[in-house]
C-alpha positions in Angstrom: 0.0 0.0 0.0 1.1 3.2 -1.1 2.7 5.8 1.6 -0.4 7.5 3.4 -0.5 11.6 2.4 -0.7 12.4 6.0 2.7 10.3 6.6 4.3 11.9 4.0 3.7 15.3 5.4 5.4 14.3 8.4 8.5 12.9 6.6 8.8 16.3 3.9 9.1 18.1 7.2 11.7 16.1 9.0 13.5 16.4 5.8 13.0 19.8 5.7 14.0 20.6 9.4 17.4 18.7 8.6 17.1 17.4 12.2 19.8 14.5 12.7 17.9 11.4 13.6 18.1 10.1 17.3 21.2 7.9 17.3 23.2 10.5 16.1 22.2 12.9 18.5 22.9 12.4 22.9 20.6 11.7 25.2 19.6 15.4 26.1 19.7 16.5 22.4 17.3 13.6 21.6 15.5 14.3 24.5 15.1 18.6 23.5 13.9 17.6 19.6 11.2 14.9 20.7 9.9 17.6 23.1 10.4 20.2 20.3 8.5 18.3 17.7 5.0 18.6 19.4 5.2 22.6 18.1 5.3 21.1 14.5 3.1 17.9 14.5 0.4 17.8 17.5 -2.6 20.0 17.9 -3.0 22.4 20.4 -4.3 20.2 23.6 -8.1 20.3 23.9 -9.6 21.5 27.2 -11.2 18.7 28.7 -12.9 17.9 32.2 -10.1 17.6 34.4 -6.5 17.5 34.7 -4.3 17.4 37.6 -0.7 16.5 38.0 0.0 13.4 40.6 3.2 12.3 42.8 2.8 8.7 43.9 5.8 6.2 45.8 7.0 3.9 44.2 10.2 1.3 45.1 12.9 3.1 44.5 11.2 6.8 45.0 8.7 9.1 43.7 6.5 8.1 40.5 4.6 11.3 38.7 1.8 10.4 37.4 -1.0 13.1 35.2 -4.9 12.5 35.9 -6.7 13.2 32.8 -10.7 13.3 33.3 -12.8 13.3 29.8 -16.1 13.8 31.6 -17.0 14.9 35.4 -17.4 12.9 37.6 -21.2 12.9 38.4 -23.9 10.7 39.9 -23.1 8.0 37.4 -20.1 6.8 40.0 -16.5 5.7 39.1 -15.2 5.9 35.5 -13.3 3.3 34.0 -9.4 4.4 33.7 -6.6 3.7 31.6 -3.4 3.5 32.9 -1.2 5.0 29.7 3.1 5.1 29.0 4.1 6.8 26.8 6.5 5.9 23.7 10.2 7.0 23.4 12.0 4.0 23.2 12.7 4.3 27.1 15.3 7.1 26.4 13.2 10.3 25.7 9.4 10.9 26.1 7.8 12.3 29.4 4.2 13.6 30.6 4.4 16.6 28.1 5.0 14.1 24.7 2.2 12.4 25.2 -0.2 15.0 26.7 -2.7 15.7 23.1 -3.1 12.0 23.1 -3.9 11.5 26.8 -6.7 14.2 26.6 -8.1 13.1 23.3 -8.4 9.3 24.7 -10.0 10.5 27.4 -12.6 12.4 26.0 -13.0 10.4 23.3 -13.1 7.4 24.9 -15.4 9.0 27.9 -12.7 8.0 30.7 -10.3 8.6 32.9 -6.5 7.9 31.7 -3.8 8.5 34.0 -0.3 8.3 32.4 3.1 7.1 34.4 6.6 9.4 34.1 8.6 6.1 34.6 12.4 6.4 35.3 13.8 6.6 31.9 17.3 4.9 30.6 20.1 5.4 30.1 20.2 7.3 33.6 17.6 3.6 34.9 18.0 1.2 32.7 16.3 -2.1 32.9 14.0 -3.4 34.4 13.5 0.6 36.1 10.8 1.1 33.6 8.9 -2.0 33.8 9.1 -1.8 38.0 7.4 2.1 37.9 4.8 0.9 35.8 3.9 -2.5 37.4 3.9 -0.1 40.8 2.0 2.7 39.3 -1.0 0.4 37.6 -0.7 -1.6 41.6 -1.3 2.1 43.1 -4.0 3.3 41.2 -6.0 0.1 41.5 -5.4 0.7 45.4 -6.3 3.9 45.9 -9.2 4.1 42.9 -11.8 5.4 45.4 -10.2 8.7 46.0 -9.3 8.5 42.6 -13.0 8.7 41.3 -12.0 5.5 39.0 -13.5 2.0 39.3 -10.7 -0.8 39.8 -12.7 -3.1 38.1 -12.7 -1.4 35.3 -8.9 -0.9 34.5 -7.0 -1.3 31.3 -3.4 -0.9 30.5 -2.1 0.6 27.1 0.7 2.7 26.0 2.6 3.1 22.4 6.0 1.9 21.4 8.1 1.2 24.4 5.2 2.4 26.4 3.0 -0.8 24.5 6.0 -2.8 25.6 5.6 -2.2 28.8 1.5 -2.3 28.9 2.1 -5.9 27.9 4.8 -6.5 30.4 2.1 -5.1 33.1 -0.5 -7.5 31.8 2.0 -10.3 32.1 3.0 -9.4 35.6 -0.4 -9.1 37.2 -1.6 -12.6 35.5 1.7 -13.8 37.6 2.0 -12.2 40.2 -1.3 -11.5 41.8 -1.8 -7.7 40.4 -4.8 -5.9 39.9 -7.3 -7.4 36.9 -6.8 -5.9 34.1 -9.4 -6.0 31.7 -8.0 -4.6 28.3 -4.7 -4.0 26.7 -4.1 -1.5 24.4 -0.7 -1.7 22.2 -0.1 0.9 20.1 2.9 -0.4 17.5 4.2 -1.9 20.3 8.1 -3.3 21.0 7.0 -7.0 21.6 10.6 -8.2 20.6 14.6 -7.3 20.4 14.8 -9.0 17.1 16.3 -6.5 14.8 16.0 -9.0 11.6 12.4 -9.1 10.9 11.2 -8.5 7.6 9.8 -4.8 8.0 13.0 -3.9 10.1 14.8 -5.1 6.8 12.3 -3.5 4.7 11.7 -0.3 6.8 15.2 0.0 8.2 16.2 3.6 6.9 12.3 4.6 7.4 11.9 7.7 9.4 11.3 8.8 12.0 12.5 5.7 13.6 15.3 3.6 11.7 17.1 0.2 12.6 19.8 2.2 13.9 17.2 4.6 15.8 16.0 1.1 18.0 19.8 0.0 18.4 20.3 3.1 20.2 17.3 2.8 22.3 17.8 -0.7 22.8 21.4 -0.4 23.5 20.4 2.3 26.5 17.5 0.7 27.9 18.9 -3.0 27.9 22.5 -3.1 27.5 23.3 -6.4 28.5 21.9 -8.9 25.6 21.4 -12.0 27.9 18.2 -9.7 29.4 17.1 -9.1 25.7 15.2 -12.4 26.3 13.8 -11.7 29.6 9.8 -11.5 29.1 9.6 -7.8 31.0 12.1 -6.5 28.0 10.4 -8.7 25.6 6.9 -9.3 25.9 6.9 -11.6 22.7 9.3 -14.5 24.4 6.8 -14.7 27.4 6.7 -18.7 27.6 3.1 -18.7 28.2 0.3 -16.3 26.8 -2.4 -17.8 27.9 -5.2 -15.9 30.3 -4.0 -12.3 29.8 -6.5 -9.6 29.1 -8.4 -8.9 26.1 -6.0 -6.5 23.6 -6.5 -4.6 21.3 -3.2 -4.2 18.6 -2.7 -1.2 16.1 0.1 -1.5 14.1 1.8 0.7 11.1 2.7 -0.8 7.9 5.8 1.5 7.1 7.5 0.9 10.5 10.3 -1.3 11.7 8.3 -2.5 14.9 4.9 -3.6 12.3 6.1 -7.5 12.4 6.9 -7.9 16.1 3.6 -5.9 17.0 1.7 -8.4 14.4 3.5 -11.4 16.1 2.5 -10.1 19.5 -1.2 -10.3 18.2 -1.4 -13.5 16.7 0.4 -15.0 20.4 -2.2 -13.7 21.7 -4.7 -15.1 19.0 -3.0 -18.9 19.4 -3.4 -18.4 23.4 -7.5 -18.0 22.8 -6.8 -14.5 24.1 -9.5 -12.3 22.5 -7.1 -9.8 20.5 -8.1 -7.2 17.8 -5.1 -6.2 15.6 -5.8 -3.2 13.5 -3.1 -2.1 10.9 -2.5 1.2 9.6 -0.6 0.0 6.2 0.3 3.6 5.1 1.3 4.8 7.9 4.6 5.6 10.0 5.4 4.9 13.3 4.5 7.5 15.9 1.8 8.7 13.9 -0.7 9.1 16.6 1.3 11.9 17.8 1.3 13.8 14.7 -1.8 14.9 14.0 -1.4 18.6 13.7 -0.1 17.1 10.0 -1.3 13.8 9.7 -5.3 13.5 9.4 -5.5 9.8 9.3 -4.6 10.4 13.7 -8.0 11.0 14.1 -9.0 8.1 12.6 -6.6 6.3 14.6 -7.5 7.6 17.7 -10.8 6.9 17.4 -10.3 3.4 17.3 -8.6 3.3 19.7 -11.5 5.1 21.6 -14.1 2.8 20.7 -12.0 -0.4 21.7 -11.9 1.2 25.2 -15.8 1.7 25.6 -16.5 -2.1 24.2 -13.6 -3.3 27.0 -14.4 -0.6 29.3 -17.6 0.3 29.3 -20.0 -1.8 27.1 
């Protein structure tokens, strides 16, 4: 399938900004142009019910977290919530990346979504991230009363690395006695640390993230390649897929990480896990944080919307 105009957009302007891609960049440089990127390819933030900033403790010290309300809360009782993490690739990426898509999820979607500032690598590297987020989706189930969200109604969900580690959440409560999670929502998720799939082949000098773009990441977050296996890292060599929540998978069809997040899906598929896997064959990864350029966001978002009121709410 041809190159969606929307991606396209996004690609004549990274061109046109001459911006060095990640890798070749440090770790605060990365970090300044992903933050400076909203300006040119996200929307202005909608106003929406409610949003409050959140400090919560967590093993090895404070967890922020940002409370994002698409409706009052009323009468009706406690919303259903969606714990979010944001993309990044573990490096870059914080509360303010991801704000446009938190708001628009919740008041598409009619909920609450509260998204986790895990400790980000190379400064924590693994497992930091995976621990802040199993212990931030363990909080807010605990304390959803004075929350105004109903624990019972909980679903995990993030995009890229922050897919990753939605899945790794949903793995670790099956096992270890966590809250129930009742939906998970992986947005071209890293499932794997296989760097010779087909699309990375095919996709590998594909920006805005190339081969070389998730070897940096990769090479930050897990260093040491004998924890490249490990299930919290890689969701995808989990020995056992069986009895984890309901998912719903959107993948991109010009992106590097489209096979893994496809691979992911059908697991869960051969498990009997009821999974959705929606794929966006135009498109490029990150795109749902483009939409200032992109139109097909909308579109995407949603989606990803609807799949939270029929796990959520319906």
């Amino acid at each position: 399938m041809p190159l969606h105009p929307g991606a396209q957009n996004v690609l004549d302007l990274i061109a046109e900004a001459g911006r060095p891609p990640f890798e070749q960049l440090s770790v605060a440089e990365a970090r300044d142009a992903y933050r400076n990127s909203r300006k040119a390819l996200q929307p202005e933030p909608i106003d929406i019910a409610e949003v409050r900033d959140l400090s919560i403790p967590g093993p090895d010290g404070e967890i922020p977290l940002r409370l994002y309300r698409g409706r009052p809360l009323d009468e009706t009782g406690p919303q259903p919530v969606l714990v979010f993490f944001h993309g990044g690739g573990w490096v870059i990426g914080d509360l303010e990346s991801h704000d446009t898509i938190c708001r628009e999820l919740a008041h598409r979607a009619a909920i609450t979504v509260i998204s986790v500032d895990y400790r980000l690598a190379p400064e924590h590297r693994f497992p930091a991230a995976v621990v802040d987020s199993v212990a931030a989706t363990g909080w807010i189930a605990d304390n959803a009363a004075e929350l105004g969200v109903d624990a019972a109604r909980l679903a995990v969900g993030g995009d890229s690395a922050g897919g990753n580690l939605a899945a790794a959440v949903a793995l670790d409560a099956r096992d270890n006695s966590g809250p129930p999670i009742r939906l998970q929502v992986l947005i071209y998720p890293v499932t794997d640390f296989d760097i010779h799939t087909k699309s990375y082949q095919e996709m590998s000098d594909n920006p805005p993230v190339r081969r070389d773009t998730m070897i940096w990441f990769m090479d930050h977050y897990v260093p040491r390649h004998e924890d490249r296996t490990d299930w919290r890292a890689a969701p995808l060599r989990a020995t056992d897929h069986t009895n984890l929540p309901p998912a719903f998978v959107l993948t991109a069809g010009y992106d590097p990480l489209c096979d893994e997040g496809q691979a992911y899906a059908a697991a869960l598929d051969a498990a009997r896990v009821p999974c959705r896997h929606v794929c966006y064959d135009g498109q490029i990864h990150g795109f749902l944080n483009m939409g200032r350029v992109n139109p097909q966001t909308s579109e995407a978002l949603d989606e990803i919307a609807a799949a939270l009121r029929d796990g959520l709410v319906g």
